[in-house]
C-alpha positions in Angstrom: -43.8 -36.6 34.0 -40.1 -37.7 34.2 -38.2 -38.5 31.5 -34.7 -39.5 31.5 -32.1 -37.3 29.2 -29.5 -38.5 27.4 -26.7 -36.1 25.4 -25.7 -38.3 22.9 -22.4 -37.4 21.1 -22.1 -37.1 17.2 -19.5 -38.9 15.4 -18.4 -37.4 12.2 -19.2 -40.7 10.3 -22.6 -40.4 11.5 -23.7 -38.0 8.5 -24.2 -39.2 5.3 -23.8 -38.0 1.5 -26.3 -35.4 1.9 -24.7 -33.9 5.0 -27.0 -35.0 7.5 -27.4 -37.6 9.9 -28.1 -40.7 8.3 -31.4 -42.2 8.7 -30.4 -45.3 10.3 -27.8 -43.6 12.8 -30.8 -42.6 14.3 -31.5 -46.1 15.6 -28.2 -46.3 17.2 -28.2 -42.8 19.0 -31.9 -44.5 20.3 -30.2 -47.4 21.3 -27.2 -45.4 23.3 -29.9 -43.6 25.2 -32.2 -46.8 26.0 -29.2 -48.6 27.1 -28.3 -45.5 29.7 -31.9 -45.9 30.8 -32.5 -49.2 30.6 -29.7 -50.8 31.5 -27.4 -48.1 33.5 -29.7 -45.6 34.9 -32.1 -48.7 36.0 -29.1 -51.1 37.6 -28.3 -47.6 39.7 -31.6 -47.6 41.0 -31.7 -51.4 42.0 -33.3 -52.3 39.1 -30.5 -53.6 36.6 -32.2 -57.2 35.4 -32.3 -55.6 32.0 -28.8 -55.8 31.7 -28.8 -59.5 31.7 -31.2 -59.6 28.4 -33.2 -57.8 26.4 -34.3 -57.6 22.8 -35.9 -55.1 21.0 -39.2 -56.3 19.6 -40.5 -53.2 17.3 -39.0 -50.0 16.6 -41.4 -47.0 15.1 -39.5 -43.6 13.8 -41.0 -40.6 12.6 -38.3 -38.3 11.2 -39.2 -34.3 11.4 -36.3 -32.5 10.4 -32.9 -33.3 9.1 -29.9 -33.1 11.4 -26.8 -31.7 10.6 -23.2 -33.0 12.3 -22.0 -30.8 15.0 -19.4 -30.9 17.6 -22.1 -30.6 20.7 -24.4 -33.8 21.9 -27.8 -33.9 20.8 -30.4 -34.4 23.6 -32.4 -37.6 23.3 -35.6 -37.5 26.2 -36.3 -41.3 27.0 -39.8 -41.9 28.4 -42.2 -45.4 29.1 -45.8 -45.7 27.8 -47.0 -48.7 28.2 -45.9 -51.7 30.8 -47.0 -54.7 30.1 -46.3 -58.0 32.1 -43.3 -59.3 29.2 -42.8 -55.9 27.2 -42.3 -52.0 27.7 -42.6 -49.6 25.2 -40.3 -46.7 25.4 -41.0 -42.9 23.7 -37.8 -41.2 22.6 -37.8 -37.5 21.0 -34.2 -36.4 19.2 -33.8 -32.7 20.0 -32.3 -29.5 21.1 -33.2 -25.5 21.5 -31.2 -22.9 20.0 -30.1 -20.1 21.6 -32.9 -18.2 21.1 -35.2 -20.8 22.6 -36.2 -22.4 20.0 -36.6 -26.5 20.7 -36.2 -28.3 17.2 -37.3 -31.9 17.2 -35.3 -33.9 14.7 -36.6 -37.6 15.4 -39.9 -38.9 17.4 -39.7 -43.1 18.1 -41.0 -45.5 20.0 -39.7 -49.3 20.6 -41.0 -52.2 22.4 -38.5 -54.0 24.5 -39.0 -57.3 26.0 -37.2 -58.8 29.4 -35.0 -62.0 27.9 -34.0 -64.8 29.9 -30.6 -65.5 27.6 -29.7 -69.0 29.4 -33.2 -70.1 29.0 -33.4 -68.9 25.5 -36.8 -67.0 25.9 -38.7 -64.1 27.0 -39.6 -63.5 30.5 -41.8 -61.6 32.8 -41.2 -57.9 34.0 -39.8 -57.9 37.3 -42.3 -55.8 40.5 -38.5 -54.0 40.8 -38.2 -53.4 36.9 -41.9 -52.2 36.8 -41.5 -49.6 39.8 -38.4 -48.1 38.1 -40.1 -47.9 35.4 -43.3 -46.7 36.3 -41.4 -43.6 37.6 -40.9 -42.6 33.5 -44.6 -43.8 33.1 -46.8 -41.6 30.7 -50.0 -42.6 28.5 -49.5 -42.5 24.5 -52.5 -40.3 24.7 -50.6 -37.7 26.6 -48.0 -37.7 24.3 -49.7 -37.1 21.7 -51.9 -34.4 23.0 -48.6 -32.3 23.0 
């Protein structure tokens, strides 16, 4: 299974009262690494239609353990499990490993993105370029749960 990785930096403002990364910051470090994927990543390998539009339908977070600000990038693994003809759902786990080893998963989500055609105003179909790219990143929900 591939999945892409993203090292997403940490901002100082990013923690909140309690000295951990806010809940919602969460949603933009997601965003950071779908946008490498999606749009970046994507337009490198010929597929780069998401760029022109794309909205975020539904976003799902299950928070594990708190995260505390450091000078290093967290590691955010981006993944597809379901593509369907005017949506994708993408998998995202927030993580690292220590030194000894040790991975720590801070954040699991999920978020269903649809294709947007921005001049027409409306949603449009996956593209057969758009679905082979993403097919490479293509792994059931049962899978990922099994782990």
């Amino acid at each position: 299974m591939a999945r892409h990785i993203y090292a997403c930096p940490m901002r100082w403002s990013d923690m909140d009262a309690f000295g951990h990364v806010n809940n919602v910051v969460f949603l933009r470090y997601l965003e950071e690494a779908r946008i490498d994927f999606m749009f970046t990543q994507a337009a490198e390998a010929g597929a780069g239609e998401f760029a022109g539009g794309s909205v975020v339908a539904r976003h799902e977070i299950d928070y594990k353990l708190p995260l505390v600000h450091r000078p290093t990038p967290v590691t955010i693994e981006t993944w597809v499990t379901r593509i369907g003809g005017a949506s994708v759902t993408v998998a995202y786990e927030v993580k690292d490993t220590d030194e000894d080893g040790v991975e720590r998963v801070y954040v699991r989500a999920s978020s269903v993105v649809v294709p947007y055609d921005l001049a027409a105003g409306r949603p449009r179909r996956i593209s057969p370029v758009e679905r082979e790219f993403l097919g490479r990143f293509l792994v059931s929900e049962e899978l990922r749960t099994a782990a």
